[in-house]
C-alpha positions as CSV (number, residue, x, y, z in Angstrom):
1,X,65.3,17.8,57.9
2,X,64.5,17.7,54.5
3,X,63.7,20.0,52.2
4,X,60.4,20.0,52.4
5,X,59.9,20.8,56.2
6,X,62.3,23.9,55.3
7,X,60.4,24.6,52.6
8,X,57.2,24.4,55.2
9,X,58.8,26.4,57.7
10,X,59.9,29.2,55.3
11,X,56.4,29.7,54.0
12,X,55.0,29.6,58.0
13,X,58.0,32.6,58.5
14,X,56.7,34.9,55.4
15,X,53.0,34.0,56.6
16,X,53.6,35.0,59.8
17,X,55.4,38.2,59.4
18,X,52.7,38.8,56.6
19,X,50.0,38.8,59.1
20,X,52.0,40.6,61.7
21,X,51.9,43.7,58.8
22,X,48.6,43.0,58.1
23,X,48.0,43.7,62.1
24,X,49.7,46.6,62.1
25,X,48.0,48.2,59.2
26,X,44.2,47.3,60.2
27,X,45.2,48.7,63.6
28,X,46.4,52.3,62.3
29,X,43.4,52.3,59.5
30,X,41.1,51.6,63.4
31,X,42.9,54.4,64.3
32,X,42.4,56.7,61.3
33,X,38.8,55.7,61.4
34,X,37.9,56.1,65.2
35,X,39.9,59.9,64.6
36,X,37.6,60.6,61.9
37,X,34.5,59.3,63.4
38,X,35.2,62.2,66.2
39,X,36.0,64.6,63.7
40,X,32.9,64.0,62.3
41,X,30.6,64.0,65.7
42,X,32.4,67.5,66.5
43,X,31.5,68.9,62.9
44,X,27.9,68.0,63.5
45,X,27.9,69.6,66.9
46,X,29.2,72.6,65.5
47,X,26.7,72.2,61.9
48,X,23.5,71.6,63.9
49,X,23.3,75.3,65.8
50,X,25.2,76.7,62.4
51,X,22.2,75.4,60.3
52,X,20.1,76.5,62.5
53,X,20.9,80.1,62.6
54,X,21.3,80.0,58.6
55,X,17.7,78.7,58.5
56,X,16.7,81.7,60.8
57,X,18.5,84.2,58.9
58,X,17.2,82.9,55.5
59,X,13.9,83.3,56.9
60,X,14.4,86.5,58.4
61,X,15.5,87.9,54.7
62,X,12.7,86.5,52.7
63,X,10.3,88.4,55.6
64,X,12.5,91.9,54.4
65,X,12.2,91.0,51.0
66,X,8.6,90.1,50.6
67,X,8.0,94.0,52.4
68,X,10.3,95.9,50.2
69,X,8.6,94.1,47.4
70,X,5.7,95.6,49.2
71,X,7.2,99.2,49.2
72,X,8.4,98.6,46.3
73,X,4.8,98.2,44.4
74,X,3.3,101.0,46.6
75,X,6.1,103.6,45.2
76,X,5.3,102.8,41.5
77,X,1.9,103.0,42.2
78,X,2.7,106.0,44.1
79,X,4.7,107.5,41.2
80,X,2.1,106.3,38.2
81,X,-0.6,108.3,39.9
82,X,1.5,111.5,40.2
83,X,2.7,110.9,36.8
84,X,-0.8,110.9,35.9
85,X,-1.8,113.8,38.1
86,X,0.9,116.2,36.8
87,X,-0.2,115.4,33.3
88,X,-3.9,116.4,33.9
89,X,-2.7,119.8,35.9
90,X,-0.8,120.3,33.0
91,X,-3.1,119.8,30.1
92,X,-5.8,121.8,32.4
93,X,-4.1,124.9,33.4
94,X,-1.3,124.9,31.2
95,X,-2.8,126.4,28.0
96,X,-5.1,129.0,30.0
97,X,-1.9,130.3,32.1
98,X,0.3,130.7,29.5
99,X,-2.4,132.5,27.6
100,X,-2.8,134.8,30.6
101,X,0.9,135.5,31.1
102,X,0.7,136.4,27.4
103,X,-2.2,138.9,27.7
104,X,-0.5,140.3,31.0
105,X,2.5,141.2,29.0
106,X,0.9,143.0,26.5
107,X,-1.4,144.6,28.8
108,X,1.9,145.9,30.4
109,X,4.1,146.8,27.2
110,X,0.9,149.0,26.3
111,X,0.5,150.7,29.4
112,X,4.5,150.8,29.5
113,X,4.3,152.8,26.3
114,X,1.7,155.5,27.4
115,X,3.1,156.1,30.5
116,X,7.0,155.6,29.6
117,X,9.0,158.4,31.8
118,X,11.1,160.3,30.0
119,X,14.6,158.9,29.5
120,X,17.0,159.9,32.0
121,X,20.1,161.8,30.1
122,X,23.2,159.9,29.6
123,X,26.3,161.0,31.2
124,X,29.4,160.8,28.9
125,X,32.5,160.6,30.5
126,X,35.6,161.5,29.0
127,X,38.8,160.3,30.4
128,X,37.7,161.2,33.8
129,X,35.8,164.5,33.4
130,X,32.3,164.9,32.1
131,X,30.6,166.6,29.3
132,X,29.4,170.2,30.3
133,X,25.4,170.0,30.8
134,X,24.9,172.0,27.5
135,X,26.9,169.9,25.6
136,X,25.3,166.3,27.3
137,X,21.8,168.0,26.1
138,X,22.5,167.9,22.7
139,X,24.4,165.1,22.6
140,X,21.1,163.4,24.3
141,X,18.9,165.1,21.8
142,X,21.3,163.7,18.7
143,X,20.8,160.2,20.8
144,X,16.8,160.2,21.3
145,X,16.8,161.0,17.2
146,X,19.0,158.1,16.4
147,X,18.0,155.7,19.1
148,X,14.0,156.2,17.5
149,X,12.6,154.0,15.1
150,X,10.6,155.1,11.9
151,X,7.3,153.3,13.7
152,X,8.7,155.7,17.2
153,X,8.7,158.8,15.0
154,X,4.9,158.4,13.8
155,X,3.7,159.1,17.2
């Protein structure tokens, strides 16, 4: 043998196990794509109804939104108009009843002076026993003086 049918036979040894390596891996990257190819046929399954429901739900929401944009519009027109409304019942009877509450509290201040009852007398108490009625009298008398004002003591 020379050295070039060794050198011949070498190479065909390297090829060969070269290929056989070459088998292997193309045979585990089948593998790894025929797992992957059912990984993906079961995701679909699953992401078909998924999508489906989402797309229901999505739906479902823009129908709730598009009414409580509804209500939403109604209440501020809702609340414009009795904003208006409470400023025309105010400007209307506003002025005229506080005018009349006015008037009514005069009218009763003057009739309360006309007709004013006479005061009641004041008790005085004095460390737990009271003033004799002779002495509350004058002491009441000394008050009504005091208590009057120089417009009171005109009339």
């Amino acid at each position: 043998m020379s050295g070039g049918e060794v050198a011949g036979i070498l190479v065909a040894v390297f090829w060969a196990i070269l290929v056989s390596f070459l088998a292997v891996a193309l045979a585990r990257l089948a593998q790894t794509l025929r797992a992957t190819t059912k990984l993906v046929a079961d995701v679909t399954e699953q992401a078909v109804p998924l999508l489906a429901d989402a797309s229901t739900a999505v739906r479902s929401a823009q129908t709730q939104i598009d009414r409580v944009d509804a209500i939403a519009s109604d209440v501020q027109e809702v609340t414009s108009n009795a904003s208006a409304l409470s400023t025309t019942v105010a400007s209307t009877f506003g002025g005229p009843l506080v005018k009349v509450a006015a008037f009514g509290y005069g009218v009763r201040r003057a009739i309360g002076r006309k007709d004013a009852p006479a005061k009641p007398p004041r008790r005085t108490v004095i460390v737990g026993r009271t003033l004799s009625s002779a002495r509350r009298s004058r002491r009441a008398e000394r008050a009504d003086r005091t208590d009057r004002t120089p417009r009171d003591k005109k009339d």
